[in-house]
C-alpha atoms as an extended CHARMM CRD file, in Angstrom:
* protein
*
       268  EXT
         1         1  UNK       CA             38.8250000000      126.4890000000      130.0320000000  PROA      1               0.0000000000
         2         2  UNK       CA             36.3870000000      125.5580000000      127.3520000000  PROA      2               0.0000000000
         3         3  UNK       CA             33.4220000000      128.6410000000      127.1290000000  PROA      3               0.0000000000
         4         4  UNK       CA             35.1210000000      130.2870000000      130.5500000000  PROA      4               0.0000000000
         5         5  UNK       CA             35.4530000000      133.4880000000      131.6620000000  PROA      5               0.0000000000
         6         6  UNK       CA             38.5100000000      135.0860000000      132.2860000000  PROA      6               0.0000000000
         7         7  UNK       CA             39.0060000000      138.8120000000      133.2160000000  PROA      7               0.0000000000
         8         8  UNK       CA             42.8750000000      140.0210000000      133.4730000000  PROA      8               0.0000000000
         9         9  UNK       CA             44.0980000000      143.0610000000      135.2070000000  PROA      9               0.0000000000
        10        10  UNK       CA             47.2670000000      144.8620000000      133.1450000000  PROA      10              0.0000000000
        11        11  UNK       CA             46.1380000000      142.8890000000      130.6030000000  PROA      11              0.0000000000
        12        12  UNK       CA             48.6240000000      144.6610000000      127.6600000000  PROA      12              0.0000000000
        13        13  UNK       CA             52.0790000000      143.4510000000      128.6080000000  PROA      13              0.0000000000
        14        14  UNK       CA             54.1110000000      140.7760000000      130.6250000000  PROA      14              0.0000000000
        15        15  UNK       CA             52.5100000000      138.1970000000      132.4310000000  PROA      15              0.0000000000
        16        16  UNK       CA             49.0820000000      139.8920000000      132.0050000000  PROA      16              0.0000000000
        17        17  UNK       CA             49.9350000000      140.1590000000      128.2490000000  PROA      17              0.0000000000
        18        18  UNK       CA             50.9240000000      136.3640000000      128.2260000000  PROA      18              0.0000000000
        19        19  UNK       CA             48.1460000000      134.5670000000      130.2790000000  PROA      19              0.0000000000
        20        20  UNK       CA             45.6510000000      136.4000000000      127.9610000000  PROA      20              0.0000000000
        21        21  UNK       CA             46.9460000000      134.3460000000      125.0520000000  PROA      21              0.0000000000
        22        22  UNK       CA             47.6650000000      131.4070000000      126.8330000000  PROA      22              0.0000000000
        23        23  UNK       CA             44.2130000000      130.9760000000      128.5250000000  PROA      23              0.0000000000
        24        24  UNK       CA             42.7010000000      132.4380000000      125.3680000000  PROA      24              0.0000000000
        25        25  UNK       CA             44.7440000000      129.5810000000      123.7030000000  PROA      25              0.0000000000
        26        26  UNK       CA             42.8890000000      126.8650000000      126.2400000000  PROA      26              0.0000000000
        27        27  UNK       CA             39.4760000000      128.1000000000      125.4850000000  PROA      27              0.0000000000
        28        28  UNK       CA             38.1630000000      131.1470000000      127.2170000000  PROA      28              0.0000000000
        29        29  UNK       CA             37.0810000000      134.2910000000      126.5090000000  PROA      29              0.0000000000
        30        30  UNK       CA             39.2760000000      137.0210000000      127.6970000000  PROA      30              0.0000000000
        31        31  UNK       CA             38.7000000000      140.5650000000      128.7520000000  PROA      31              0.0000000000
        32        32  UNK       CA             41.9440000000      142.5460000000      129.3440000000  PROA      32              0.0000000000
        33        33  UNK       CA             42.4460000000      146.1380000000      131.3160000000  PROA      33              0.0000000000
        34        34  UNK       CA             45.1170000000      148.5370000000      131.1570000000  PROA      34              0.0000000000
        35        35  UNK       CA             45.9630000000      152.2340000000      131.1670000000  PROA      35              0.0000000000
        36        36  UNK       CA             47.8170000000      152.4970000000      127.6270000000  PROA      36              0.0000000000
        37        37  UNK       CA             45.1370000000      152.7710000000      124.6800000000  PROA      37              0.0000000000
        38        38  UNK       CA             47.9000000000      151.9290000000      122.5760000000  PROA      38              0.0000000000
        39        39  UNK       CA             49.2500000000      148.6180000000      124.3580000000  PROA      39              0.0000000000
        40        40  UNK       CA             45.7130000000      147.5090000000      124.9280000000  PROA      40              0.0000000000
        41        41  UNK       CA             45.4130000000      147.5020000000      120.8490000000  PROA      41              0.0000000000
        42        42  UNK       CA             48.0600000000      145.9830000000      120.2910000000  PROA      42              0.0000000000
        43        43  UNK       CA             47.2010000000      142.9680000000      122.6820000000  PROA      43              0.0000000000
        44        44  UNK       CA             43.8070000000      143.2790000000      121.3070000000  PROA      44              0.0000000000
        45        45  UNK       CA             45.1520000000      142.8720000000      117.2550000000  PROA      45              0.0000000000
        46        46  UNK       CA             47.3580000000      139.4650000000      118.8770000000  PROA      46              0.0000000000
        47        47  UNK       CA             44.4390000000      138.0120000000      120.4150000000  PROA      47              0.0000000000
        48        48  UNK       CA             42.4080000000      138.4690000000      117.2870000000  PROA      48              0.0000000000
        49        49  UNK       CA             45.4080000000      137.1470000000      115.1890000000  PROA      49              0.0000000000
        50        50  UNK       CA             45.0920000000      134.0610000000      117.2110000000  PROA      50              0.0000000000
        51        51  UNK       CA             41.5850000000      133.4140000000      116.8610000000  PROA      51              0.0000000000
        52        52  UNK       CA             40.8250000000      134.3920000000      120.6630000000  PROA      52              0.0000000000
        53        53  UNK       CA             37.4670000000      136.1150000000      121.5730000000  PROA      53              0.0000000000
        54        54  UNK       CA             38.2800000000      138.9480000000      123.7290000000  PROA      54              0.0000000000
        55        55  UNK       CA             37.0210000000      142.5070000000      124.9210000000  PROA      55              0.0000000000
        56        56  UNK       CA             39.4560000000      145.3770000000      125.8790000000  PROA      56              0.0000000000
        57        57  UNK       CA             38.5760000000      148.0660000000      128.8030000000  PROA      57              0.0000000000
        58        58  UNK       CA             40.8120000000      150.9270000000      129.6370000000  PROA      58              0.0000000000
        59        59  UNK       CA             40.9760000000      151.5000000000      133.0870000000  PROA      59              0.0000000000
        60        60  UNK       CA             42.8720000000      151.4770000000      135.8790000000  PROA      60              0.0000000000
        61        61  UNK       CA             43.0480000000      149.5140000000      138.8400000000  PROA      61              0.0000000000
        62        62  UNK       CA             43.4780000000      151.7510000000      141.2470000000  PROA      62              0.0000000000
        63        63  UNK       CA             39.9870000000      153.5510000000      140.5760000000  PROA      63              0.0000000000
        64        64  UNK       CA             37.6010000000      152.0400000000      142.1020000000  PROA      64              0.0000000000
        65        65  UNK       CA             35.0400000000      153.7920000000      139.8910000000  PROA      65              0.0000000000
        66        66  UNK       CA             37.2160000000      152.0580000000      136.8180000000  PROA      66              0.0000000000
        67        67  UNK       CA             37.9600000000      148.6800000000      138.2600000000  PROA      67              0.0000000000
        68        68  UNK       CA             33.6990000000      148.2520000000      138.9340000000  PROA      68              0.0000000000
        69        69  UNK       CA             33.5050000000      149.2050000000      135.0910000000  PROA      69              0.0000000000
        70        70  UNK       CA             35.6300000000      146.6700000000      134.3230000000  PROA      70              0.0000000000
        71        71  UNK       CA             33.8320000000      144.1960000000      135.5170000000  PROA      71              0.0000000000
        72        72  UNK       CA             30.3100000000      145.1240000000      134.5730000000  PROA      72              0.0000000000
        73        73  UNK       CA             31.9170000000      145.4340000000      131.1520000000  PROA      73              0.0000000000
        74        74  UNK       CA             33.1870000000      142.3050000000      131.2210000000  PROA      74              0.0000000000
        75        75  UNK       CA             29.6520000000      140.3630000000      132.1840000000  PROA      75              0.0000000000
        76        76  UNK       CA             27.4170000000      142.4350000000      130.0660000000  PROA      76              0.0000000000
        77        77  UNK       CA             29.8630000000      141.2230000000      126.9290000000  PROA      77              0.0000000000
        78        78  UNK       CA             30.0200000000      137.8750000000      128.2780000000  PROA      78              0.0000000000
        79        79  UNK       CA             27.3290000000      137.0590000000      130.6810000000  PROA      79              0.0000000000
        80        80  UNK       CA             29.4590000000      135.7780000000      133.2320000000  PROA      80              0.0000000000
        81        81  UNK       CA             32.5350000000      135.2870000000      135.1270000000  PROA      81              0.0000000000
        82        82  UNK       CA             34.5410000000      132.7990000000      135.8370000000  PROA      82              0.0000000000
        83        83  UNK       CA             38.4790000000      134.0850000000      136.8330000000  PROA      83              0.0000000000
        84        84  UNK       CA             39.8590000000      136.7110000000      138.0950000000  PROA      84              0.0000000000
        85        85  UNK       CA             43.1790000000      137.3830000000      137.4400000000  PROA      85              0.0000000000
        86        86  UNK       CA             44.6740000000      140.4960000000      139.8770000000  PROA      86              0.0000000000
        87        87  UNK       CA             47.9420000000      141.2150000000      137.6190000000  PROA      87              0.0000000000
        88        88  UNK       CA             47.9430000000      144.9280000000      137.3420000000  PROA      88              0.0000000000
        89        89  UNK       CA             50.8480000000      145.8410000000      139.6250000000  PROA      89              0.0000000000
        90        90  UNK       CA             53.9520000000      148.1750000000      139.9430000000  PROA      90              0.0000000000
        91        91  UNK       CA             57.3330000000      148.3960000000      141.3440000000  PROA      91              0.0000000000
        92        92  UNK       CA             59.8960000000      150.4960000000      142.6300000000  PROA      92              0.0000000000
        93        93  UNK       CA             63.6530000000      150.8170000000      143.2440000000  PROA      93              0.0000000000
        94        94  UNK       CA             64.5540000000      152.9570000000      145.7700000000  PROA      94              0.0000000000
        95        95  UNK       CA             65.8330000000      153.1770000000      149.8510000000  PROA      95              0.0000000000
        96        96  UNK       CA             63.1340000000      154.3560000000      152.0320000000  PROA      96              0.0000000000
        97        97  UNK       CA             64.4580000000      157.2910000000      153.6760000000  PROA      97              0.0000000000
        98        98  UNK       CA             64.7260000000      158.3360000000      150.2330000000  PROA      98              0.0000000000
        99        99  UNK       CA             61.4910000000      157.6350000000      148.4980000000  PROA      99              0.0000000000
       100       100  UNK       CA             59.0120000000      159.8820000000      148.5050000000  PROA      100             0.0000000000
       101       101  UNK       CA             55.7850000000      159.2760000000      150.1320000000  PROA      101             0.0000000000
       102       102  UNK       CA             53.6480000000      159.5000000000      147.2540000000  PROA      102             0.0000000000
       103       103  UNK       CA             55.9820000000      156.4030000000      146.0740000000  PROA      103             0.0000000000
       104       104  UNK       CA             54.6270000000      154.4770000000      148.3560000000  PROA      104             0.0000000000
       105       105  UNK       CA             50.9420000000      155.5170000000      148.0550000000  PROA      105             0.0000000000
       106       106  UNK       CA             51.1980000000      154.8910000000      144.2060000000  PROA      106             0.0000000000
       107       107  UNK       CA             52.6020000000      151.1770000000      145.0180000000  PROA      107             0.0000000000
       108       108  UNK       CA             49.7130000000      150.7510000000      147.2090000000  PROA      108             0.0000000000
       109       109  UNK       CA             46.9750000000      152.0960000000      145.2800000000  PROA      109             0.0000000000
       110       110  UNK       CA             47.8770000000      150.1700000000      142.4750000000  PROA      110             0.0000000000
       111       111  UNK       CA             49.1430000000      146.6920000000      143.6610000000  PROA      111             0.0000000000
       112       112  UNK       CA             46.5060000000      146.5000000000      147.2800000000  PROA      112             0.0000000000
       113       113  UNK       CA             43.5900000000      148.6060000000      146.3690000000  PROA      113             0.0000000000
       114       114  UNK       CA             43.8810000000      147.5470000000      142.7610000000  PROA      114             0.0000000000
       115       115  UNK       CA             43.4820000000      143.6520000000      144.0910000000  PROA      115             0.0000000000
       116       116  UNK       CA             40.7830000000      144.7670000000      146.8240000000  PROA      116             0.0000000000
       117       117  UNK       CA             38.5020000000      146.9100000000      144.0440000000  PROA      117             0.0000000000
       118       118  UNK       CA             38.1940000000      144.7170000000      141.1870000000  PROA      118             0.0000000000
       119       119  UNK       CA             37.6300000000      141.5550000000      143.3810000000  PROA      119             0.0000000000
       120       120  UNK       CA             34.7860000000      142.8520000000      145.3130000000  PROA      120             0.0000000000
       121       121  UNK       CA             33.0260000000      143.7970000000      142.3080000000  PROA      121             0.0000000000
       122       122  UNK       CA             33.5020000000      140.5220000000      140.7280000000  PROA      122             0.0000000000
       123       123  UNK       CA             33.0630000000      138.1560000000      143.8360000000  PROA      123             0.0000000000
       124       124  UNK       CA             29.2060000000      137.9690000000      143.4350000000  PROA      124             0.0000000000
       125       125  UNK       CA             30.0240000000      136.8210000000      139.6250000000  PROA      125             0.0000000000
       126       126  UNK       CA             32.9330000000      134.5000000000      140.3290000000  PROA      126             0.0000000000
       127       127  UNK       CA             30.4110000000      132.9410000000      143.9740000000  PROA      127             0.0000000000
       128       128  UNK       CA             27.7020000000      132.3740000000      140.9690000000  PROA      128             0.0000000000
       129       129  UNK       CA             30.3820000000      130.2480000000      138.6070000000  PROA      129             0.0000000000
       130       130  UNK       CA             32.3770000000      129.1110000000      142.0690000000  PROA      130             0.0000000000
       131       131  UNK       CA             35.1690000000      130.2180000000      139.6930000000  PROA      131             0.0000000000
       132       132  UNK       CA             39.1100000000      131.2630000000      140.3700000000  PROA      132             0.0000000000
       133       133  UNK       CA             40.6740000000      134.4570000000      142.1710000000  PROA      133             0.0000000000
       134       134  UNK       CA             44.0530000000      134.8130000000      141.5350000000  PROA      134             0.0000000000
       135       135  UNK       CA             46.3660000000      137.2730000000      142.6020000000  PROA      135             0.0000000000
       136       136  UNK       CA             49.6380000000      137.7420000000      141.3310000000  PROA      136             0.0000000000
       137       137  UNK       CA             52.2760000000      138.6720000000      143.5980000000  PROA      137             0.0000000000
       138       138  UNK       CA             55.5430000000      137.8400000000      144.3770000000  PROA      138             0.0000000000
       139       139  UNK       CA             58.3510000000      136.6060000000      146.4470000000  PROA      139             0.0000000000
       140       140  UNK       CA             58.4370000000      140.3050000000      147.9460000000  PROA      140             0.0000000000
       141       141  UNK       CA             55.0740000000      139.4590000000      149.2840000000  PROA      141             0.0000000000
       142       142  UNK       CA             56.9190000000      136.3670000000      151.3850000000  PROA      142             0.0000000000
       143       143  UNK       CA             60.4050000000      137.7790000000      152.1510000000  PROA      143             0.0000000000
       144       144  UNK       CA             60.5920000000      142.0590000000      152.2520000000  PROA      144             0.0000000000
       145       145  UNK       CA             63.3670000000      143.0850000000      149.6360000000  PROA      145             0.0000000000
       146       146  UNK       CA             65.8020000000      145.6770000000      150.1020000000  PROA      146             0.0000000000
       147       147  UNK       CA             64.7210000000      148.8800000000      147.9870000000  PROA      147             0.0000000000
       148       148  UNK       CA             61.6360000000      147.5190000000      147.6490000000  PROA      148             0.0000000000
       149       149  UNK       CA             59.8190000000      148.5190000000      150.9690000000  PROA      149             0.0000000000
       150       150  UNK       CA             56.5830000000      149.8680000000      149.1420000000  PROA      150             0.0000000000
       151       151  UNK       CA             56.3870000000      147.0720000000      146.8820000000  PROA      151             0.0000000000
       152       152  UNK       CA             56.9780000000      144.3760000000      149.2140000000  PROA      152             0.0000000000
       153       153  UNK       CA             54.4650000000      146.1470000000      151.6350000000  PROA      153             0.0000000000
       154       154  UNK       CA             51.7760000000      146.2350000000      148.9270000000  PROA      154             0.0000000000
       155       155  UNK       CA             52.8510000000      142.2490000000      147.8960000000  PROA      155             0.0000000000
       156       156  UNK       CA             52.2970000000      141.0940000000      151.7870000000  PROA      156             0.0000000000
       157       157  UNK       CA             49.1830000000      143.1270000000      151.8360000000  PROA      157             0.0000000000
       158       158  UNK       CA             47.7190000000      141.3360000000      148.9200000000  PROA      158             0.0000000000
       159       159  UNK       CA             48.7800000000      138.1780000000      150.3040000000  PROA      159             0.0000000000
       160       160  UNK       CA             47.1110000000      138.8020000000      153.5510000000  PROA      160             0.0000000000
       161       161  UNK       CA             43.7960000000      139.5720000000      151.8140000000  PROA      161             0.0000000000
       162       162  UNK       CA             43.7300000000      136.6450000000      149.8660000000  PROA      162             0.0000000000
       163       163  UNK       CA             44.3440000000      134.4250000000      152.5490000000  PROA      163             0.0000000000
       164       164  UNK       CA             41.8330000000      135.9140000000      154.6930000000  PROA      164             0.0000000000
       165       165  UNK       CA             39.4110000000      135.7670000000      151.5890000000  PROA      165             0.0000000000
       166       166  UNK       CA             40.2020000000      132.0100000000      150.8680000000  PROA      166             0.0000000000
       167       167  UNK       CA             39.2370000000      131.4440000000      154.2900000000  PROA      167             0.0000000000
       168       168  UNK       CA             36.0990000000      133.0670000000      154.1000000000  PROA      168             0.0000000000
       169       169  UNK       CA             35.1690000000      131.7820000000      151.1270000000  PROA      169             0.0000000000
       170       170  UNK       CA             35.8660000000      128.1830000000      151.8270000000  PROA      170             0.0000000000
       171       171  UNK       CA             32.0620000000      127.5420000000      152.4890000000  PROA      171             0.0000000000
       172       172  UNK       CA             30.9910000000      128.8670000000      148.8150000000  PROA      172             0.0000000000
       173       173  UNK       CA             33.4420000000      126.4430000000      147.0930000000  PROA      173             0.0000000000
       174       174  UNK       CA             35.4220000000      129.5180000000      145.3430000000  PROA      174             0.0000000000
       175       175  UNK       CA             39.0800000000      129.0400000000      144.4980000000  PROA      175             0.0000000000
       176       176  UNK       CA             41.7540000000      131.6930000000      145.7000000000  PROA      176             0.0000000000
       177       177  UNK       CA             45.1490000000      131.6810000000      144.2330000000  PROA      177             0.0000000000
       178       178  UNK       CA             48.0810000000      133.1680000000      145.4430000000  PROA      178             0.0000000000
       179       179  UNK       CA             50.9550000000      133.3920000000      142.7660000000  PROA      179             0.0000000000
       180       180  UNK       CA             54.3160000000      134.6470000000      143.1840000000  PROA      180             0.0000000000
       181       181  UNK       CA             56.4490000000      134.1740000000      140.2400000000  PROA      181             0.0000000000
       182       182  UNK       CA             60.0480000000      134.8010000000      141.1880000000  PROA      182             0.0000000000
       183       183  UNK       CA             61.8380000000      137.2400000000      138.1080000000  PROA      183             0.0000000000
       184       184  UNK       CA             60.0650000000      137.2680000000      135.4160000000  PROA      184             0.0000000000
       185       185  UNK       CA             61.2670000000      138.7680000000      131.8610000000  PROA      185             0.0000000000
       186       186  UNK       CA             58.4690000000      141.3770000000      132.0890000000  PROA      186             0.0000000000
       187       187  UNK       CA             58.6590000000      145.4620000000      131.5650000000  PROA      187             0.0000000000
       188       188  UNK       CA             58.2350000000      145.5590000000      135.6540000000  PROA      188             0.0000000000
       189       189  UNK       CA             61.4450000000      146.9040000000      135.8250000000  PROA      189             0.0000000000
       190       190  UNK       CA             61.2830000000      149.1800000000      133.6330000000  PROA      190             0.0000000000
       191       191  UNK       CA             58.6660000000      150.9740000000      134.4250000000  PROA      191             0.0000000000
       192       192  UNK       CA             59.4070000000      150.8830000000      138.2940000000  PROA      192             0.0000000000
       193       193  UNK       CA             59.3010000000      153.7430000000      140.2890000000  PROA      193             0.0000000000
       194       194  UNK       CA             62.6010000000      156.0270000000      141.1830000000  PROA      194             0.0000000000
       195       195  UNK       CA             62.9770000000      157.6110000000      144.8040000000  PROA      195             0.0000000000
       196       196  UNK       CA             61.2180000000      160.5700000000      143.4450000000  PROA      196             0.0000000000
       197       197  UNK       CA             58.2120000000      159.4580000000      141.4230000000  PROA      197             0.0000000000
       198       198  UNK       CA             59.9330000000      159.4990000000      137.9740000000  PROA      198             0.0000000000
       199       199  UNK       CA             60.4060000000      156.2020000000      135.9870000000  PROA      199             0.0000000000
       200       200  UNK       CA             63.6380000000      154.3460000000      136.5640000000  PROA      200             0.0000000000
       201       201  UNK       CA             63.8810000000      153.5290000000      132.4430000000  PROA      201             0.0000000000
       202       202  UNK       CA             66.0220000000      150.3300000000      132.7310000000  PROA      202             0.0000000000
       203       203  UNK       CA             66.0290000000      147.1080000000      133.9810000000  PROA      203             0.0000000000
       204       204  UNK       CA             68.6160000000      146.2100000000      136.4500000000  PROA      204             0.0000000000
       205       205  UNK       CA             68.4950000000      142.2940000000      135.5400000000  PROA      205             0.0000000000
       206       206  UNK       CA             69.4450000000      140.4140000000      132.3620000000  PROA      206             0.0000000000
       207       207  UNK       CA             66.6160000000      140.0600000000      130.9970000000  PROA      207             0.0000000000
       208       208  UNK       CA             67.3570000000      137.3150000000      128.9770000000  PROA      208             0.0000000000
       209       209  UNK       CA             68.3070000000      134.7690000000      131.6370000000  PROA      209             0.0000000000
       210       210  UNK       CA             65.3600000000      134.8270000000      133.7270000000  PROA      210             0.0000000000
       211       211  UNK       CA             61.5060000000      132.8180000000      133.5170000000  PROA      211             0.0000000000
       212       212  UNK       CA             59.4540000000      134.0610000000      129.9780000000  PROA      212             0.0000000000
       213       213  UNK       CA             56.3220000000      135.5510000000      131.1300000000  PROA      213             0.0000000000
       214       214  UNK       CA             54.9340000000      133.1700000000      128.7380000000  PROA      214             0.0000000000
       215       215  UNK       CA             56.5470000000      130.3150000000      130.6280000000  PROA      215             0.0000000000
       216       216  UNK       CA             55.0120000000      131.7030000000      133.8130000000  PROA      216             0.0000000000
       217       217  UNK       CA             51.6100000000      131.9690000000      132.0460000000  PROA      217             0.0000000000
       218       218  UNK       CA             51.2080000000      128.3420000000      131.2800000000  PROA      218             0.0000000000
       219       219  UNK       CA             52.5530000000      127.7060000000      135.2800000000  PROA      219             0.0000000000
       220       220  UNK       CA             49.0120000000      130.0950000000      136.2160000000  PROA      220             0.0000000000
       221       221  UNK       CA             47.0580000000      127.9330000000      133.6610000000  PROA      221             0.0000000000
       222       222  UNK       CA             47.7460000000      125.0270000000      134.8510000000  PROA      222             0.0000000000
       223       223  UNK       CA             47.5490000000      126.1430000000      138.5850000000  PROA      223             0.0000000000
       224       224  UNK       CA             44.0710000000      127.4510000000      138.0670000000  PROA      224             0.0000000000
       225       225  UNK       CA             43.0190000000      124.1760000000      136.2530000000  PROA      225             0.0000000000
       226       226  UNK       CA             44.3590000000      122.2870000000      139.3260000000  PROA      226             0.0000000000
       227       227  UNK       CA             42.7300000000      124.6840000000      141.4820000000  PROA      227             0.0000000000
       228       228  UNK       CA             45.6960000000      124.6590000000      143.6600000000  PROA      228             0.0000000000
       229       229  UNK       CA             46.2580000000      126.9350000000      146.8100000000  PROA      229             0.0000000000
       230       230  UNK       CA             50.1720000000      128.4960000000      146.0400000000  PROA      230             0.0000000000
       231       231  UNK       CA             52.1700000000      128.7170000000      143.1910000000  PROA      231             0.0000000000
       232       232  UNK       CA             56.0810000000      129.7820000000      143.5630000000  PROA      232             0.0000000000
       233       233  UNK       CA             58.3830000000      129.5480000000      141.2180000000  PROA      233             0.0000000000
       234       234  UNK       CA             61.7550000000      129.4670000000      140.1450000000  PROA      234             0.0000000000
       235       235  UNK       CA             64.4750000000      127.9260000000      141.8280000000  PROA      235             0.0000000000
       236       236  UNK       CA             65.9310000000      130.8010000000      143.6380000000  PROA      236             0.0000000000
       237       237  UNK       CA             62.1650000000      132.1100000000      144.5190000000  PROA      237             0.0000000000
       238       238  UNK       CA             61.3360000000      128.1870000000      146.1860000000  PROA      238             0.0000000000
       239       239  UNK       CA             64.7750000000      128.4960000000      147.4380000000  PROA      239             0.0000000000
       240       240  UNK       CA             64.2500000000      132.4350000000      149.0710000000  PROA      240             0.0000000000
       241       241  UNK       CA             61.0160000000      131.5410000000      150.3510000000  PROA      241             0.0000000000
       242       242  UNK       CA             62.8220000000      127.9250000000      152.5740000000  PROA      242             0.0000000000
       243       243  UNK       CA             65.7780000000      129.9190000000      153.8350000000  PROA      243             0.0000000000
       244       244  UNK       CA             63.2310000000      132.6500000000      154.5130000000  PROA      244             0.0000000000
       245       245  UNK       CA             61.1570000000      130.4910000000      156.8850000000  PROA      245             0.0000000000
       246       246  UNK       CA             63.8380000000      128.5960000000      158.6980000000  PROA      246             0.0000000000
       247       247  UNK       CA             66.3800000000      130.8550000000      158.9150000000  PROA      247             0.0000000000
       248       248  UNK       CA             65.4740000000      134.2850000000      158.7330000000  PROA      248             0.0000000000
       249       249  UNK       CA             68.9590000000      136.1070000000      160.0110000000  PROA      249             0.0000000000
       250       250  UNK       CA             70.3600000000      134.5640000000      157.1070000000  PROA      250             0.0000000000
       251       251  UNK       CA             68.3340000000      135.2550000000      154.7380000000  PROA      251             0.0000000000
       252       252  UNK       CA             68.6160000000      138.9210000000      155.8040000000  PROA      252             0.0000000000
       253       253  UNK       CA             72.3740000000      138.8050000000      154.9090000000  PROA      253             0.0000000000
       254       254  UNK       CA             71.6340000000      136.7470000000      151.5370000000  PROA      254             0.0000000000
       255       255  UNK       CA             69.0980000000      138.8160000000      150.3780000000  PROA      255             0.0000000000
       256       256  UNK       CA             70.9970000000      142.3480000000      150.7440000000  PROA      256             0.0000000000
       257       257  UNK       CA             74.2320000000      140.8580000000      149.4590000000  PROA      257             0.0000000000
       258       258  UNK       CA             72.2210000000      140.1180000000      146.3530000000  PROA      258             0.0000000000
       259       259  UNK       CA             70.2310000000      143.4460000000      145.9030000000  PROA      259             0.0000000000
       260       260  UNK       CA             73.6070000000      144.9060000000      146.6110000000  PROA      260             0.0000000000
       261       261  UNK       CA             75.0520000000      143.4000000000      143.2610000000  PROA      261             0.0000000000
       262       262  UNK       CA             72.6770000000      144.7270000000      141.3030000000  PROA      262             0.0000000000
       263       263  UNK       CA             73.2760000000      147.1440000000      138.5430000000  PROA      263             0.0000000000
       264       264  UNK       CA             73.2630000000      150.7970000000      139.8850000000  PROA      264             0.0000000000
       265       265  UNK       CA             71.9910000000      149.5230000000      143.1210000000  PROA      265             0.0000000000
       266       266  UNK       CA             71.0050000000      152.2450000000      145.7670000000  PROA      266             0.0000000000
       267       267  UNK       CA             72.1030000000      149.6500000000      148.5220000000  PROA      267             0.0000000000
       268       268  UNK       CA             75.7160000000      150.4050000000      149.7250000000  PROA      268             0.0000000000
């Protein structure tokens, strides 16, 4: 990663947070967007901590007008581009006939659009360096999840445009990732979005007993340096994604008997 590029999207906490050190760490120069002035300085004081050259841009994904900043920002400080990492992304917990609309618009706006804006702005940057677009979604973007409709709509959706992209792109000898981590220790949760809008405030996992982001970090390094295609991990997300494709009426069963376990679960 020696003199790259790398721009990341929700660059101030999780697995954003994480692959800006980590690829920092390997090399490259970093550029890191999010909403919260605050976060993004404190990302930007542990970069410089670590000896990392970076650049901060508030903005927001979902803005086209911000997510076209982003990147000119980024290649007027660095002169070039050569990853893209799509991380900005949100969640919810919440039934459908329940969730309000907006929910869902939010979810899309955010974890689609957000994927679709910033990558056709950089695209003529990464086709120059034939560099890396990665997109980080999820096992919700293979298998829908109860509670989950809107984000697992907005996962499949960025899964769809990837492929489609890789596809096109073939030709140009440009690299398209498609991540999907599996639970990650990350402030996802946290932050995901009740039935009505509001933030639900707590996690319903432990926390402690799932992937690091920063293990998941050096798994997207490593995958970018490979080039490869697909990236799941975890056990249970390899294992979700299998039954998923070979037997689907079970999975069905397994996967709502799971969600149902969960800790103030809306599923009865």
């Amino acid at each position: 990663m020696k003199g790259k590029v790398v721009l990341i999207t929700g660059g101030t906490s999780g697995i954003g947070r994480a692959c800006a050190v980590v690829f920092g760490q390997a090399g490259a120069k970093v550029v890191i967007t999010g909403r919260n002035e605050a976060r993004l300085r404190e990302t930007a004081a542990e970069l410089q901590n670590l000896g990392i050259e970076y650049r901060t841009v508030r903005a927001d994904v979902g803005s086209e007008a911000d997510s076209q900043r982003a990147v000119a920002e980024t290649v007027a400080s660095f002169g070039r581009l050569d990853v893209l990492l799509n991380n900005a992304g949100i969640s919810m917990r919440a039934l459908f006939q329940d969730a309000d609309l907006e929910v869902i618009r939010q979810l899309m706006q955010t974890n689609f659009f957000g994927t679709v804006y910033t990558t056709k702005f950089a695209l003529p940057h990464i086709l120059a360096t034939k560099g890396s677009i990665v997109g980080v979604s999820s096992i919700a973007g293979y298998r829908g999840l109860p509670g989950r409709t809107g984000y697992s709509a907005s996962k499949f959706a960025m899964q769809g445009f990837l492929e489609a992209l890789r596809t096109e792109l073939l030709p140009q000898g440009v690299h398209v990732l498609v991540a999907c981590p599996g639970f990650t220790a990350s402030n996802i949760r946290n932050v995901a979005l009740a039935a009505d809008g509001t933030q639900q405030g707590e996690s319903p996992l432990d926390e402690g007993n799932i992937m690091s982001s920063e293990e998941v970090a050096g798994h997207l390094l490593r995958a970018v340096q490979q080039r490869r295609r697909d990236l799941v991990l975890t056990s249970q997300g390899k294992l979700t994604v299998w039954v998923n494709k070979l037997l689907p009426g079970l999975a069905d069963k397994l996967v709502l008997n799971h969600f149902r376990k969960e800790k103030n679960s809306p599923l009865k």
